[in-house]
N, C-alpha and C positions, 0 to 999 in steps of 0.2 A: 281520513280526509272526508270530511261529506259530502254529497250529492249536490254540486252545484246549482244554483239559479242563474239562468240566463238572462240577463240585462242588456243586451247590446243587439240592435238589427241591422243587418247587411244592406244597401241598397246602394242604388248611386254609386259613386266613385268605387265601393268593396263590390260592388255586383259584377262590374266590367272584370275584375279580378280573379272572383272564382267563377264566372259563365267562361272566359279565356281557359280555366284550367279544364275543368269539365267539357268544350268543346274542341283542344286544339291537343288534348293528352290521347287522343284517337291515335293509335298506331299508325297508320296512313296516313296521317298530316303530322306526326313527329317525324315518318321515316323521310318526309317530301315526298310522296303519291303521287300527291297531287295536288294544284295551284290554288291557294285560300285568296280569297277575295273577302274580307271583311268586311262590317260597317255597310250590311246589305239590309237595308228595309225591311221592300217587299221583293222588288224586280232589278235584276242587271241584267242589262244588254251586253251578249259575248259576240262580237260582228266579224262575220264571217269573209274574207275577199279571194273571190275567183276570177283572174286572168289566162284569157284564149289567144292563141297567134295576136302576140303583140309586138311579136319583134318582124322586122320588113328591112328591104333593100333600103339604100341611102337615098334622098333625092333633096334636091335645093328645099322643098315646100315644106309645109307640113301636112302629111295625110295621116290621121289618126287611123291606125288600125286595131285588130283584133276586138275583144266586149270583154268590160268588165261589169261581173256581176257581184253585188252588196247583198248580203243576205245576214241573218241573222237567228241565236239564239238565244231564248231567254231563260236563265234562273231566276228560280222563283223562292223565295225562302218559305219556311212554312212555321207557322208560330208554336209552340211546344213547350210544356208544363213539367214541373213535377211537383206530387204532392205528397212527401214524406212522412210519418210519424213516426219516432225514435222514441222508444223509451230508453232517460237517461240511465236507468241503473246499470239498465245491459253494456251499454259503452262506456262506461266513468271508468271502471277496472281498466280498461283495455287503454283509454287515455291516458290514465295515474299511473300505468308500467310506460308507456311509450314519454311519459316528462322525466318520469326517476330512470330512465337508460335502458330499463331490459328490452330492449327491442332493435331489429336490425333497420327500425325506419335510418333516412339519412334526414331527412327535411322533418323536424318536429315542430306538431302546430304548439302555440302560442296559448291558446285558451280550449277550453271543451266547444264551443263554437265550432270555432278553425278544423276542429278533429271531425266532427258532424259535418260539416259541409264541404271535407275531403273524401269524407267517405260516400256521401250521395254525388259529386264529379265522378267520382271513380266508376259508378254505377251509370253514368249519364256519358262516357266516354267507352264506358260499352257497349251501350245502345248506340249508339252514334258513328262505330265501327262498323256494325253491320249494315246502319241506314244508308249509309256511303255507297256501301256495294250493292243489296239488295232490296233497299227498303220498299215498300212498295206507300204511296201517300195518302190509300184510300184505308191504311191499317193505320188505328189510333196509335202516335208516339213513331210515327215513320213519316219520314220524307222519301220522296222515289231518289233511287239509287242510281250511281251507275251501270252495272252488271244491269240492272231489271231494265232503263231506259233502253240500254243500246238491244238489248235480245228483241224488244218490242218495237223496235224502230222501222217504219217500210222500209227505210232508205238505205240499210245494211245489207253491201252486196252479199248476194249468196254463197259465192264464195268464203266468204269472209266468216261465216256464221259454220261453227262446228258442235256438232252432236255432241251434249257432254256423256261421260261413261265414267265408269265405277276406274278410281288410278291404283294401282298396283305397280310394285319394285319393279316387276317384268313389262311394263307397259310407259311407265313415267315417261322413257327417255321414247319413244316413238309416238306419245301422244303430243309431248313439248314440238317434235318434228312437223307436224300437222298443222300448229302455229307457226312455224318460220315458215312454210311455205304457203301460206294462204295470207302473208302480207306483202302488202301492194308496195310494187317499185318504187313509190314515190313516197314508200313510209322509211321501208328497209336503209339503216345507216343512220337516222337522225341519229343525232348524241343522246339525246330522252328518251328515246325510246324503250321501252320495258316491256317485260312479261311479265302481268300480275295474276299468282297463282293462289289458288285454297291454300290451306296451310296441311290438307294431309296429304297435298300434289308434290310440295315442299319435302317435305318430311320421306315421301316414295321414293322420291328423286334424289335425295340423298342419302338413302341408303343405294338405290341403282349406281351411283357415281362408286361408291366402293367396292360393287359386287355383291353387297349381301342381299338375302334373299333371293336371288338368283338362282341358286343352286342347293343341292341338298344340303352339301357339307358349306353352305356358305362362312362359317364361322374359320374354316380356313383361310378365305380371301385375306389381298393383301391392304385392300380401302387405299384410297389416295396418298402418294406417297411412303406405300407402307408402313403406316400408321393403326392399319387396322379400323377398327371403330372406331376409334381414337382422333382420326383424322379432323371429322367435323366441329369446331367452337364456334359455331353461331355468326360465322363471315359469311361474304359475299358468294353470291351462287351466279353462275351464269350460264348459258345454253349460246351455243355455235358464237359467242360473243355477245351475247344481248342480256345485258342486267335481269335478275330476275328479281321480282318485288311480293313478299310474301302478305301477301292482304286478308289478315284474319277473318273479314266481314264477308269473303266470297261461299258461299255453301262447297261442299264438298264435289269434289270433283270440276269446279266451275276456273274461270280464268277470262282472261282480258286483258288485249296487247293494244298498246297506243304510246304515244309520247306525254308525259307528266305536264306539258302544256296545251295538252287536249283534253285534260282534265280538271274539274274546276268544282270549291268548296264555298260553301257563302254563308256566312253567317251573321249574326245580327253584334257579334263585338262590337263595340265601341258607341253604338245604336242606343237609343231610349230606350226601346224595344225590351232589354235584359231588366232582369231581377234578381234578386237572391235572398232572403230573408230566412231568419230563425227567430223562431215565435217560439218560447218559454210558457206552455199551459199550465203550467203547476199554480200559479195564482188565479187565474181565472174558472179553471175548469178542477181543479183539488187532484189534478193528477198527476204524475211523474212523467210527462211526456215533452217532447219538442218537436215541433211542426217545422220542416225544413221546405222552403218552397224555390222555388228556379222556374224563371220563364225567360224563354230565347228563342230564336228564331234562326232557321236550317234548312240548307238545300243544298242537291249536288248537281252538273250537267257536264255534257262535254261539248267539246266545239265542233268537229267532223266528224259524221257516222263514218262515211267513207274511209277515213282511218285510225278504223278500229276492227280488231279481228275479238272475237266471241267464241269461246265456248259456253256453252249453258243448253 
């Protein structure tokens, strides 16, 4: 089979399609993290509402009591590129086994296209994992993250902000206890509520839940349910009741407790704002290349410092 030519470019109505794959294939907005707000520009307003002593004895009149205050925050998206070159030879093999079967994909692309600008999503939904949690906006191909906002925050009580340290099997379940107790009465019990942890916090802690690592001869322990190692298939984790949510994009050792509606993704879907194009240089330039380009626009924020608890 030969090395194809490219004749076809993505834009418009295909761009919404694969900018949607490439930003929404983020582990943390497939697992629901946290809340996407789409079809963001530049700026959404997330409005904030604080009520003090508003409730009072009965009386015939009306005397308004207590103060409310309106406050507000803003996501901001931030606009973002990529500029690919593929040479076709290298991926034709690897498309020509994934159309004729040998391969364990489930979703086969359609054209060598489709195959090239699944594979730059893929790459763009990695980057976009970590930008979530720590990105910082002054680093080219980053938007500020959540982890990075909330540690930089004045407004994060002190309490609430914990020293991050190296996690270890012997330490997982005592550093998770640090977090239950440095959130606020008025968070503790929501139904959203979660703990989102590194993924080698994750990985400590489940081994701690079985007892391995603990001890010498840990390979005697009985793991959960006496199953041994065996125990863990990639379910549900929890601490004293409280969902745990594994966020690839947090650095090592870091974590961050809040409710998944104080959470917030924004992106430029459905917006003008997105691109997607493949450019076919082999007639103009005499080369065997194709130019994959994506432009879109991303940001993340949350609604209440005040609850949120930090490590980092």
């Amino acid at each position: 089979m030969p090395n194809p030519n490219i004749t076809t470019t993505y834009a418009g109505q295909w761009a919404g399609k694969y900018v949607s794959a490439a930003l929404l294939s983020a582990p943390t907005i497939e697992g629901g993290g946290v809340t996407v707000m789409p079809n963001v520009k530049f700026k959404s307003v997330i409005q904030r509402l604080e009520t003090t002593n508003f409730l009072a004895d009965a009386t015939c009149d009306f005397n308004p009591a207590g103060t409310v205050n309106l406050t507000e925050r803003v996501l901001q998206v931030k606009d973002l590129q990529v500029n690919m070159t593929l040479c076709k030879k290298e991926f034709h093999n690897t498309w020509q086994s994934i159309e004729m079967g040998y391969s364990s994909f489930d979703n086969l692309p359609k054209s060598f296209s489709d195959y090239l600008i699944a594979y730059a999503a893929e790459k763009v939904a990695s980057a976009n994992e970590v930008s979530i949690w720590q990105g910082d906006a002054t680093n080219s191909g980053e938007f500020d993250g959540l982890w990075f906002q909330a540690q930089n925050d004045p407004n994060l009580p002190v309490g609430q902000n914990i020293a991050i340290a190296t996690i270890t099997a012997t330490n997982a379940i005592s550093r998770l206890q640090l977090i239950v107790d440095a959130i606020p009465a008025s968070l503790y019990g929501k139904p959203d509520l979660k703990i989102y942890l590194a993924q080698d916090w994750v990985k400590y802690y489940i081994s701690a839940l079985g007892g391995f690592g603990l001890l010498a001869n840990s390979e005697a322990n009985s793991g959960v349910n006496s199953q041994g190692t065996m125990w863990y298939t990639n379910g549900n984790l929890t601490f004293n009741g409280i969902p745990i949510f594994m966020a690839n994009g947090l650095p090592a050792g870091a974590a961050l407790c809040t409710t998944t509606s104080n959470l917030y993704f924004g992106c430029s879907l459905l917006s003008d704002t997105q691109e997607v194009r493949v450019i076919d240089t082999s007639a103009t330039l005499g080369d065997d290349n194709v130019r994959v380009i994506m432009r879109y626009a991303a940001g993340s924020q949350y609604g209440v410092i005040e609850d949120i608890v930090v490590v980092a």
